[in-house]
N, C-alpha and C positions, 0 to 999 in steps of 0.2 A: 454600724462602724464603731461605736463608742462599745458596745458589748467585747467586738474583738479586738480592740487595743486592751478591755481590761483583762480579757487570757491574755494576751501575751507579755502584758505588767508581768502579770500571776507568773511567767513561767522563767523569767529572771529575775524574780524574789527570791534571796537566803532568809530560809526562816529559821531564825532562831531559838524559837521557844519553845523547850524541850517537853513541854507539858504536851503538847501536841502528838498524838500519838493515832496510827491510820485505822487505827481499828474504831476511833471514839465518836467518827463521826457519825451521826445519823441522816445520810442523804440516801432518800431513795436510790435503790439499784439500777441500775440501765445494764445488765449482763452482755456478755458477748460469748461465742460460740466457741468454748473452747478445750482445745486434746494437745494434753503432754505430750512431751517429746524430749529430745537428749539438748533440740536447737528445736527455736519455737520461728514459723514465719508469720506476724502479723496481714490481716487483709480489712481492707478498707470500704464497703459497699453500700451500693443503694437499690432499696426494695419496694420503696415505696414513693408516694408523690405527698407532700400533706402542704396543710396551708400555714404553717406555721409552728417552730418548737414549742414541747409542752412543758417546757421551762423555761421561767424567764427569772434569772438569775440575779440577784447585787451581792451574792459573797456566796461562798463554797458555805455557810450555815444558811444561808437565807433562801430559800427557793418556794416560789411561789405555783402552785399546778394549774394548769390550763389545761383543760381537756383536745388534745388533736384531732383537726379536723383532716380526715384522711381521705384526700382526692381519688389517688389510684391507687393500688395493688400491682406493682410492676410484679405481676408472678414468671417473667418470663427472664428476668433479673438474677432471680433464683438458682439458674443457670450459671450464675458465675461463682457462687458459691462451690457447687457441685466440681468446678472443674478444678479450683483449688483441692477441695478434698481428694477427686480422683486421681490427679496430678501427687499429690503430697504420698497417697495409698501409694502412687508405681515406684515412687523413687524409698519409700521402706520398704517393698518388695525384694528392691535389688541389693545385698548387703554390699555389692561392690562402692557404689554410690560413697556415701559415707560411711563403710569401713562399720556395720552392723550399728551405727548408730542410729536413731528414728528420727523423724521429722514431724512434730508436731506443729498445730495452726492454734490462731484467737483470732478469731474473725468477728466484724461489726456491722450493723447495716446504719448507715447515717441519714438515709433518706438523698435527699439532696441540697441537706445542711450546710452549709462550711462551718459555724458556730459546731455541731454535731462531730465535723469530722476533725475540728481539734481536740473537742475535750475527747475522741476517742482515742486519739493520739497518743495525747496525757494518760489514758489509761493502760494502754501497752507498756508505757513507759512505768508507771508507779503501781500499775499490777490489779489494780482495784476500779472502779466503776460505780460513783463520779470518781475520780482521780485526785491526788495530792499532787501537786507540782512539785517538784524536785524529792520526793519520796519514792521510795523501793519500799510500798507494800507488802508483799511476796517476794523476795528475793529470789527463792526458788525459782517463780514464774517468770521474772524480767529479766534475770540475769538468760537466759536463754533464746531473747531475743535478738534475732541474727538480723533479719529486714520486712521491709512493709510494703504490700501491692496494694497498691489504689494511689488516687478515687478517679471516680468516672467520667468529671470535667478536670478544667483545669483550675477552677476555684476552688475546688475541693481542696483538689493537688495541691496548690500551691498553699493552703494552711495546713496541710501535715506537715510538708516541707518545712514548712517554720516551725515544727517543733520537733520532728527527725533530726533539720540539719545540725540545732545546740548540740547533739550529741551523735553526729554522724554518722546515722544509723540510716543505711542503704534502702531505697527509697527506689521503685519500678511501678511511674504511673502507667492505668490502662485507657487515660484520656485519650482524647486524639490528638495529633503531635501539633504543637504551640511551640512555635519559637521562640513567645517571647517568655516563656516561662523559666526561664534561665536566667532571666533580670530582675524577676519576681520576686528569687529568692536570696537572698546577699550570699547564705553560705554555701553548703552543699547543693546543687538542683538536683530533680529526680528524673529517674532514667528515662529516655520515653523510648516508645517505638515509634522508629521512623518511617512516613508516609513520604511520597515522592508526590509533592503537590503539581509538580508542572505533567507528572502522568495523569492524574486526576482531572487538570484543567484540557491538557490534550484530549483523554477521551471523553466529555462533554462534548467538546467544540466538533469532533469527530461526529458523534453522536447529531449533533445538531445540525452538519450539512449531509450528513446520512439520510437523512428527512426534509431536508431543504426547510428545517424549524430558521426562520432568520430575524422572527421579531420575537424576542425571548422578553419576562421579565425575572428579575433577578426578587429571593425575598431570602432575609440574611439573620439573623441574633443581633441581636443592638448592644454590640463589644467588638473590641478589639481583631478577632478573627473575621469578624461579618466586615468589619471596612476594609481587612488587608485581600479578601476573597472579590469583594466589589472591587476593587482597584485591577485585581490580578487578571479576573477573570473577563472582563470588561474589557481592558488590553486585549486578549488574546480573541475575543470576539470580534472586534474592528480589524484586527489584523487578518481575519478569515472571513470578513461581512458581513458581520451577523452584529444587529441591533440591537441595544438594553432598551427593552420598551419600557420598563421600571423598574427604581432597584431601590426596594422598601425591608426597613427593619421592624422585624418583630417584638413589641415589648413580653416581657415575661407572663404575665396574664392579661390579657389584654379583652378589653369587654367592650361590650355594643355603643357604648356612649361616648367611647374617644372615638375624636376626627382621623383620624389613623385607620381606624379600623374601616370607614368608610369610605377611604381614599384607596385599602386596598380592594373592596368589593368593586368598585370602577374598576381599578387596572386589571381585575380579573377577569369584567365582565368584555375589556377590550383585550382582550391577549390570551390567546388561546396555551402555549405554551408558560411555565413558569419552573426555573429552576430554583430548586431551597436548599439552600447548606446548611450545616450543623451539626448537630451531635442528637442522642436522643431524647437529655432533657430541653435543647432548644424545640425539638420537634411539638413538644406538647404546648408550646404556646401556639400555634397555629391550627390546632384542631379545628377552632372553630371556623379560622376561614375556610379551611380544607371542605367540611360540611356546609359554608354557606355558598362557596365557587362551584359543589358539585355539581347543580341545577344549571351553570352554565359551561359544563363542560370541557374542565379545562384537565391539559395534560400535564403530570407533574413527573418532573424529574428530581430527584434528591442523588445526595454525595454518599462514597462510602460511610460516613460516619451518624448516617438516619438511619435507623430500623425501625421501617414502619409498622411491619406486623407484632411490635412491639406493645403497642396499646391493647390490653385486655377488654375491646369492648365485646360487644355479640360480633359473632363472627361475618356476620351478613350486612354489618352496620361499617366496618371500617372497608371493606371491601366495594360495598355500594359507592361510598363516597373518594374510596383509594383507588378503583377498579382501575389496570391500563395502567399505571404508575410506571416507571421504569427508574429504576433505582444503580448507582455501581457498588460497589463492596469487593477490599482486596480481594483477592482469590487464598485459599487455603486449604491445606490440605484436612481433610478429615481426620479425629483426634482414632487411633486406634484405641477399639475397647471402650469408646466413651458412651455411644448408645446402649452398648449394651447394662452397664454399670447403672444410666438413667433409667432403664427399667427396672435395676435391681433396688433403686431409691423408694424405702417404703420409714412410716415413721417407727417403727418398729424395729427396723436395722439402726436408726442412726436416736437413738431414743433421747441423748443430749443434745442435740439440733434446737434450740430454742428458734429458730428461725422455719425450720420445715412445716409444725402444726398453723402455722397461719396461711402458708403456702398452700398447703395439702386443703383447708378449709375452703380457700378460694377456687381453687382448682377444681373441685369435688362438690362445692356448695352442700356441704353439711353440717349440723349443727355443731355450734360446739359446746360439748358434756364436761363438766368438770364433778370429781369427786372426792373431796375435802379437800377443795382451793387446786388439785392437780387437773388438765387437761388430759381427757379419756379420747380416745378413735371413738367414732359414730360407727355403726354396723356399715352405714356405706363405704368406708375408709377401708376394711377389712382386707379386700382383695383390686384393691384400686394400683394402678399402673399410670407413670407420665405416658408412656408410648398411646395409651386409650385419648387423650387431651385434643383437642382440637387444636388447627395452628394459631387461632388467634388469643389465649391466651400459654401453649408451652408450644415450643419447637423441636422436634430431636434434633436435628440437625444443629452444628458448632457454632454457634453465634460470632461472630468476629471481638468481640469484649471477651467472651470464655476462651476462644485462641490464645489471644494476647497474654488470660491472666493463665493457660496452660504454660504456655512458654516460658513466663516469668517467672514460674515456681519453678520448672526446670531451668532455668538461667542461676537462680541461688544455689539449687543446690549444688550447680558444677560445680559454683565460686566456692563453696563449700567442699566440695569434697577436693581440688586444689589447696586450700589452705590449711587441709586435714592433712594432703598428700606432704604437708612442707614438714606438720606438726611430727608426723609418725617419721619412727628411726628403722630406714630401709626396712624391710618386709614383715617386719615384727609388728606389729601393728595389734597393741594392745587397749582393747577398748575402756577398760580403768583408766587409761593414761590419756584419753584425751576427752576433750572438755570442747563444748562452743565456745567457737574461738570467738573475739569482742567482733561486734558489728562493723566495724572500719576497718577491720582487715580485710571485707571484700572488695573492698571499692577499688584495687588494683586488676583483681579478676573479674569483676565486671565490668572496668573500664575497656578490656581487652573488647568487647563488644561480644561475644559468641555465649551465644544459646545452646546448652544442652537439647537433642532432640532425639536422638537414636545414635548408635554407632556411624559415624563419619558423614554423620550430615549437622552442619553449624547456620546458623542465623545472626544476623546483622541487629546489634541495640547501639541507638544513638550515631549511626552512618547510613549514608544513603547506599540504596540496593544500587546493582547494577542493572538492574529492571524487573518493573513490576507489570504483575500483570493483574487486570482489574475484570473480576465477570458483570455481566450486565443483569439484572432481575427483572423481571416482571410479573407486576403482583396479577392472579388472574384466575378466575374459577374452572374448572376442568371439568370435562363434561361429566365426568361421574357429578358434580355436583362440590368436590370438596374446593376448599381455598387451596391457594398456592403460589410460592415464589418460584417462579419457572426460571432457569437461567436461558438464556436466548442470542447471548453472544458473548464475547470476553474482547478485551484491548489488551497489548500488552506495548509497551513504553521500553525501550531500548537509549534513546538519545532522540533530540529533537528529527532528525535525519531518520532514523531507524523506529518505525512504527508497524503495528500491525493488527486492524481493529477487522474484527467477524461480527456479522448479523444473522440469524436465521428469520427471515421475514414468516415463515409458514409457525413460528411458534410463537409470536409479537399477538398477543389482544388487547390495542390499544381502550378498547373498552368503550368505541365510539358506534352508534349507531346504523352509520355509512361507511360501507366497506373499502371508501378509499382514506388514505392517508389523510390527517388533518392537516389544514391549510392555519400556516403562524407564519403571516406577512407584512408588512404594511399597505400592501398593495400587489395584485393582482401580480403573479410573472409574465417576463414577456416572453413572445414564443417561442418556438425554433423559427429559425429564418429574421430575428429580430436580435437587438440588443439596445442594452441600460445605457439610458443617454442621462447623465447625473446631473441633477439639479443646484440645489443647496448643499454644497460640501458636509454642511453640519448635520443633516437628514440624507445620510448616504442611501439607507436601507428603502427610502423613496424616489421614484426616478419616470422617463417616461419611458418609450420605449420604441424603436425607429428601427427601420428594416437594412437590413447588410446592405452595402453598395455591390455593384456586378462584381464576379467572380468572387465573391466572399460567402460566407454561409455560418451558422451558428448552431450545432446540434446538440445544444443544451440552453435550457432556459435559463434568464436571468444572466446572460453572459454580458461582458464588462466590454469584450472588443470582439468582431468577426475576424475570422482567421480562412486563409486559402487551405484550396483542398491540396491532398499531396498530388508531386508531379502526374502519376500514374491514377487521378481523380479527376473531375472536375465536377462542379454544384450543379444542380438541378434546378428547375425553372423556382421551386418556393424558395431556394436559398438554405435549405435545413438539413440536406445531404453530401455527400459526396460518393457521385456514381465510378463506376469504375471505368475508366478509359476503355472503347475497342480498339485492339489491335489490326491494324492495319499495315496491309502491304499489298506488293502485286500480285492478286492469285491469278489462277489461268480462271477462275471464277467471274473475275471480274471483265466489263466488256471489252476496257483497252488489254486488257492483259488477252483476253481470248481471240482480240484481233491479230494484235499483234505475233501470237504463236498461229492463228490462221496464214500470216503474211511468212512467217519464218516458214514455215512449211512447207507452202507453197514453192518459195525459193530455192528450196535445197531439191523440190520432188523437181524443179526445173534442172536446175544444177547439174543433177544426178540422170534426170533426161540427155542434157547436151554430152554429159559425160560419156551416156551412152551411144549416142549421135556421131563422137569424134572416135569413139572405141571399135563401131561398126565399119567407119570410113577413114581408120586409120591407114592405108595406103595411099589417099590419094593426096595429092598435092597438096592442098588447099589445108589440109590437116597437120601434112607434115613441113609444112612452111614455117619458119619458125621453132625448129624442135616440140615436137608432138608430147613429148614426154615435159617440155613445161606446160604446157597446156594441159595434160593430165593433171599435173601439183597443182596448176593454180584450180582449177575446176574444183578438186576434191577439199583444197583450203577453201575455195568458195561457198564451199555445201558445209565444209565445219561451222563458218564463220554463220551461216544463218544457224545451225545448231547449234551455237554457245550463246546465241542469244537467249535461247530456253532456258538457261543456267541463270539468268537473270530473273525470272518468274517462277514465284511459290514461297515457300515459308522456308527461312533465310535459318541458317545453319553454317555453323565454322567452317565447317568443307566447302559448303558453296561460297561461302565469302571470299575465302584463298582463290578458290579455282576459276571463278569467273572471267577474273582480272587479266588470271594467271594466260588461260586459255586464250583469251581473246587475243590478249599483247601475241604471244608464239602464233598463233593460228595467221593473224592480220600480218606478222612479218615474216612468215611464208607464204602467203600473197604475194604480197608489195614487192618481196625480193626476187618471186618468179617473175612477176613484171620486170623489174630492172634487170633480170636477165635477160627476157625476151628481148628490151630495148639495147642492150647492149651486143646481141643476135645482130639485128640489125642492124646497126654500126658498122660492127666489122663485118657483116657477108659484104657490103658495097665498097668498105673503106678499104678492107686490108685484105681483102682473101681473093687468092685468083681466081677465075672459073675453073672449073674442075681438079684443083685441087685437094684433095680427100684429107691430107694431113694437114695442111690449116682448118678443116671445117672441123676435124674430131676434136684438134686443142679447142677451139672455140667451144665446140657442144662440154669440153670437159671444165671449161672456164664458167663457160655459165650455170652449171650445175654447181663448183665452187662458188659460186655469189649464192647460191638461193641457203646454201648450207650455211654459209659466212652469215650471210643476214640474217638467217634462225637462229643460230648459234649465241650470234651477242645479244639479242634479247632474251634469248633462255639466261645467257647471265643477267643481268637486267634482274630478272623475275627472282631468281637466286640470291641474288643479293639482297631484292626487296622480301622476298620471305623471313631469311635471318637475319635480317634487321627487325622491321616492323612491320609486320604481314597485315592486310586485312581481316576484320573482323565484325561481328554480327552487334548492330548499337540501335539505340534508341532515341527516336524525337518527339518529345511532347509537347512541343512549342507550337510547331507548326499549324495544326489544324488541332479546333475545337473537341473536344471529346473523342479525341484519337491517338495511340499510338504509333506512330508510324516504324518500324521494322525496317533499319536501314542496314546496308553495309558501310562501315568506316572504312576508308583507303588503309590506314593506317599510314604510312608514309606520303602524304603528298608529292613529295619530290620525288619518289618512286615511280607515282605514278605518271606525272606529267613528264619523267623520263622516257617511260616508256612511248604514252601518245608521243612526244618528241623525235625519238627512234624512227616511228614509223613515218612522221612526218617529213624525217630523213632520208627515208627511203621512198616518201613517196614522191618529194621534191627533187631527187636527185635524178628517180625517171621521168620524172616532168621533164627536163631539164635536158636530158639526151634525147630525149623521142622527140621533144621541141624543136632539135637540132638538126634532126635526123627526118624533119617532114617531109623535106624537096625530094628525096631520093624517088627512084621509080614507084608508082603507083600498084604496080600487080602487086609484087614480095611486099610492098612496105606497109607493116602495122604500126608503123612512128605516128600517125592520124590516129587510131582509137585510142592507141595507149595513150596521148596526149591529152584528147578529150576525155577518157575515163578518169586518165590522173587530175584533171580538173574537178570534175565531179566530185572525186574522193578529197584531195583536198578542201573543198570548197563546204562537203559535209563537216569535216571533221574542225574545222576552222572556227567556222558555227556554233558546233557544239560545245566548244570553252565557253564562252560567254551565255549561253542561253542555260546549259550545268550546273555553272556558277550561280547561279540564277534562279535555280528551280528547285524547290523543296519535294521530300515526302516520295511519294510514288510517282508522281511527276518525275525526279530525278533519272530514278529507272527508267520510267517511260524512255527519257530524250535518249540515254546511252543506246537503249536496245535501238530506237530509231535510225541512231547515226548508225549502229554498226549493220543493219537490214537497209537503209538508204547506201551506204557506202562501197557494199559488197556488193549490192545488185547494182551499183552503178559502173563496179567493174565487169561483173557479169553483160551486163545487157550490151554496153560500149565495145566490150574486147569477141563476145563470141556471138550472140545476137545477127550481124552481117555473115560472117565465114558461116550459119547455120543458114542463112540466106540462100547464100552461092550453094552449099550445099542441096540442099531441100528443093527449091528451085530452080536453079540453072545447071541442074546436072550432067549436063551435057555441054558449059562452057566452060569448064574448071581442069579440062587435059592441058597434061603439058606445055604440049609442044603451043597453044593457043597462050596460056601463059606466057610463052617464052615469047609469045610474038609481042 
């Protein structure tokens, strides 16, 4: 701490002592990588891992050497270099860009310094390396500097920032997005690219009941982000029921003798799942757990901002201990032109690269030749290619860091060639006449937010996306044998509301032993047909587990409440289904149904018998007593009325639902009415008509023909009316009976229909009523005695059937109507023609006339 308060003394010091002069001083070199240009872009990077700077400083004269000791070789880092250059090559390609001016870099590797990444700051800025503060070593060189990419955290970031902002020189971190680094820094902040953390924390949580992972432990960086990611992510886990079974930070090196480190080999050895956030320098403080949890098997999830195959060990060494990982990382497009450009990377093309010979070294593991103090290629170097490399130390493929710093070179140069477009006087555009414009002229056009990418496609700096979409990795060996980051599903993030997460299970290798899915619980789940009965509020994730009550069921484990099956369901004896309802109704399949169409049949083949009975003996008396020709109507209504009962049995349909009704009503008062004709036949033959008078008996036969049409007629309206209002219709009960639907007809009009029954009841009480009247009369002619007793009967059915209707569910219901209307019918049948088939059939020799008339 006391080192970086003394840069930043240093960097608002006016020196005044002219003796002072940039050339005088003798401090070893620390060079950086760098190609002229008309406007130079500064970059900021880290290539390596070391244990400590090899300088340790009390004054820009005084430097003391310590030999670095260098941990790792991030050669895959390397990569971000590369993408600057390629990036900076496409936009000099284009003269439209900036108008045939070049684009030259100074690029630096700082390790993962913050001490490193300000004095390299200072040296962009005063041109030389170590750096004078507030000196323009090279004019030439500094006056060209337009803006600065990096660094790779946000400590970095935030000390260039402090020596950027003194002179407002545009500033585009490729850290991952810190909010709070905007308070960091008092004056200008640096641009970030923005991450949609709640998509990030969505597709976790996603991920985790994908797998029904519910006791997670959480391991985090010991800063600032690791407690706002503990808090964030933690929330959103209890709100979806998912347990923090531990939520441990990582110190920066962390060795076998802290209590820390022991405390996490417990939680690892109990928790099968662990997710780790970070970045990729947080990542390497955990190696060693990673290697010491592998023996117990656990599965590790990381955030887009971990790149695990980042680490250059043997490639069979991080995969052994990585194996099964599942990792997210935004989605992106692949850079055009970029792999191939990586194969063209030889050191030989790019011969001032101070940064490539060490890379190429490591890569290639060949000696390194030097031949008077110069670094020579080894014979193995000669014909060496990245594309040959293995993935665990180079990748072809676009690292999400080399995206970021792709973009960013094209984001300046827009803002560049915007402030080029203002400089130049309409189309004349003469390249003598302009000049890099000062560094703080961009900060308008890169506040606009838009990233240069291609023709009419723009990118979002410093605002949230309208949605992101995140793929999932999984690190995993392939059967040829190579390593690899397979992708295996993506998320993409719309709004909390609007989501849409993909898995391909067949290309998932968790990397476990047993081929089923690992179990991360606190406790066994409970089963289908069961549910989580919670215990201690505070240990949600622990519970017991108790079985659904009747008519409930649960077809999912671990469920909170039992839930009924839908109407058209009902559960199964374990509780864990819902079967599908049989439809039910009256078939002729069934035995009442087959009775009851045996008994209709039956009926009407009589019916249709006596029909023929009164047809063969229609001369004689006994026939044509009473108008023969009602006897005909009612007969042949007789034999309808057991044939509409048919229309009542089978599978229910619109048409049959209308006509049933329809039929029955018209049919039963064409009956009923030829009754009340007969009865009223009767009346007047005794009451009002003389013996042998032929002209009252024809008005009478023509009167009672008018009543049988009168009484049809107004229930045909009846029926009419009730159609185009509210007609019958084909409905459903699934109350009634257990695991059935029952296949009903709806009246649809109630009061229609008990119109109708009403009507008939009208008629049938009204020949009650006269034949009642009409008993005493002589005994041969008079049917006032059956019709009396039949209209008992029919009444007496139909009376019944309201209340026992009312009453009766299901097929049942049918059952009762079809019954009243086969009880009712044949109780006019059997009452009214039954006897006269008697005298007939029997006494056919006492049925004359004149024996009549006696």
């Amino acid at each position: 701490m006391e080192l970086l308060n003394a840069f930043s003394l240093l960097i608002v010091v006016i020196v005044f002592q002219e003796q002072i002069s940039c050339f005088s001083l003798s401090i070893p070199a620390s060079p950086g990588y760098y190609q002229d240009g008309h406007c130079v872009i500064g970059g900021i990077f880290s290539l390596r891992v070391t244990a400590r700077d090899s300088r340790i400083k009390f004054g820009f004269n005084d430097i003391i050497n310590i030999p670095e000791a260098v941990i790792m070789n991030l050669t895959k880092n390397y990569q971000h270099i590369l993408a600057t250059v390629f990036a900076i090559e496409e936009i000099n390609k284009n003269p439209n860009i900036l108008f045939n001016m070049s684009l030259g870099f100074y690029l630096f590797n700082v390790d993962f310094f913050e001490t490193k990444a300000m004095e390299s700051s200072m040296a962009l800025l005063s041109g030389e390396s170590p750096p004078l503060p507030n000196y323009s070593c090279r004019p030439g060189k500094t006056d060209k500097l337009v803006a600065v990419i990096g660094g790779i955290s946000t400590g970095i970031s935030t000390q260039i920032s402090r020596v950027l902002s003194l002179y407002n020189i545009p500033q585009i971190s490729y850290a991952p997005f810190d909010a709070s680094l905007g308070t960091r820094v008092p004056l200008q902040s640096p641009y970030q690219f923005p991450v949609h953390t709640a998509a990030l924390y969505q597709g976790i949580i996603q991920l985790l009941l994908y797998f029904t992972w519910v006791w997670v432990g959480l391991v985090v960086p010991d800063d600032m982000r690791g407690e706002h990611f503990i808090k964030e992510i933690t929330e959103e886990m209890i709100n979806h029921g998912i347990c923090v079974a531990f939520a441990e930070k990582g110190s920066v090196f962390p060795s076998f003798g802290e209590i820390g480190w022991y405390k996490l080999i417990v939680h690892l050895i109990l928790t099968r799942v662990v997710l780790a956030f970070g970045d990729t320098h947080d990542f390497l403080t955990l190696v060693s757990l990673i290697i010491s949890g592998a023996i117990f098997g656990n599965i590790w999830i990381t955030t887009s901002d971990w790149y695990t195959t980042i680490l250059p060990f043997k490639e069979n060494l991080i995969y052994t201990y990585f194996g099964g990982a599942l990792s997210f990382s935004v989605h992106k497009d692949e850079i055009r032109g970029f792999k191939d450009f990586q194969r063209s990377v030889h050191p030989r093309k790019y011969p001032h690269d101070i940064f490539i010979q060490h890379v190429w070294s490591s890569l290639f593991e060949c000696p390194h030749l030097y031949e008077h103090g110069v670094r020579k290629l080894s014979q193995c170097e000669q014909n060496s290619s990245l594309s040959t490399r293995s993935l665990n130390v180079w990748d072809m493929d676009t690292s999400p860091l080399s995206y970021k710093i792709h973009e960013a070179v094209h984001a300046i140069a827009q803002a560049l060639h915007e402030e080029l477009s203002l400089s130049a006087n309409g189309d004349s555009l003469d390249q003598g006449g302009l000049q890099a414009p000062l560094p703080w002229k961009l900060h308008p056009f890169l506040q606009k937010g838009q990233l240069w990418r291609s023709i009419n496609e723009e990118d979002i700096v410093n605002q949230e996306i309208s949605a992101t979409k995140l793929d999932i990795v999984n690190y995993q060996s392939l059967q040829s044998g190579t390593k690899a980051q397979v992708k295996v599903g993506e998320f993409v993030f719309e709004s909390h509301s609007v989501q849409h997460f993909s898995l391909n299970d067949k290309l998932i290798n968790l990397d476990v032993q047993e081929n089923q899915t690992p179990f991360s619980s606190c406790n066994r789940s409970c089963l289908l047909g069961f549910r989580k009965l919670q215990g201690d509020p505070n240990t949600f994730c622990c519970y017991d587990c108790v079985p659904c009550p009747a008519g409930e069921i649960t077809n999912e484990t671990d469920m909170d409440q039992c839930f009924k099956c839908p109407e058209d369901q009902y559960p199964n004896k374990q509780r864990n289904q819902c079967l599908p309802k049989i439809m039910a109704f009256l078939s002729h399949k069934d035995t009442l149904g087959a009775a009851l169409i045996s008994v209709a049949i039956t009926l009407s083949a009589l019916s249709a018998m006596i029909l023929g009975l009164f047809i063969h003996y229609r001369d004689t008396p006994i026939v044509r007593a009473n108008n023969r020709n009602l006897s005909f109507v009612l007969l042949v209504s007789l034999m309808l009325c057991f044939f509409c009962s048919l229309i009542f049995i089978g599978q229910l349909r619109t048409i049959t639902c209308v006509l049933r009704q329809m039929i029955f009503g018209v049919v039963f008062s064409v009956a009923v009415s030829a009754i009340l004709a007969k009865t009223f036949i009767v009346v007047m033959a005794f009451k009002t008509i003389k013996p042998g008078s032929t002209l009252q008996m024809w008005m009478v036969t023509r009167l009672s023909n008018a009543i049988v049409c009168c009484g049809s007629i107004i229930q045909v309206c009846i029926c009419a009316v009730w159609l185009g209002t509210y007609p019958p219709f084909p409905d459903v009960d699934m109350q009634s009976e257990y695991g059935q639907i029952i296949l009903l007809c709806d009246e649809g009009s109630t009061l229609a229909f008990y119109c109708v029954l009403g009507y008939l009841g009208f008629l049938a009480s009204l020949s009650l009523l006269i034949a009642f009247l009409a008993r005493k009369l002589p005994d041969t002619f008079n049917e006032a005695k059956t019709i009396t007793f039949s209209m008992i009967v029919f009444c007496s059915v139909w009376i019944s059937f309201i209340p026992t209707y009312l009453s009766s569910t299901g097929k049942t219901m049918v059952a009762v109507e079809i019954f009243s209307i086969l009880a009712s019918s044949a109780g006019l049948l059997g009452c009214m023609f039954l006897p006269k088939c008697y005298v007939i059939l029997l006494r056919s020799g006492g049925h004359s006339r004149k024996k009549l008339l006696k």
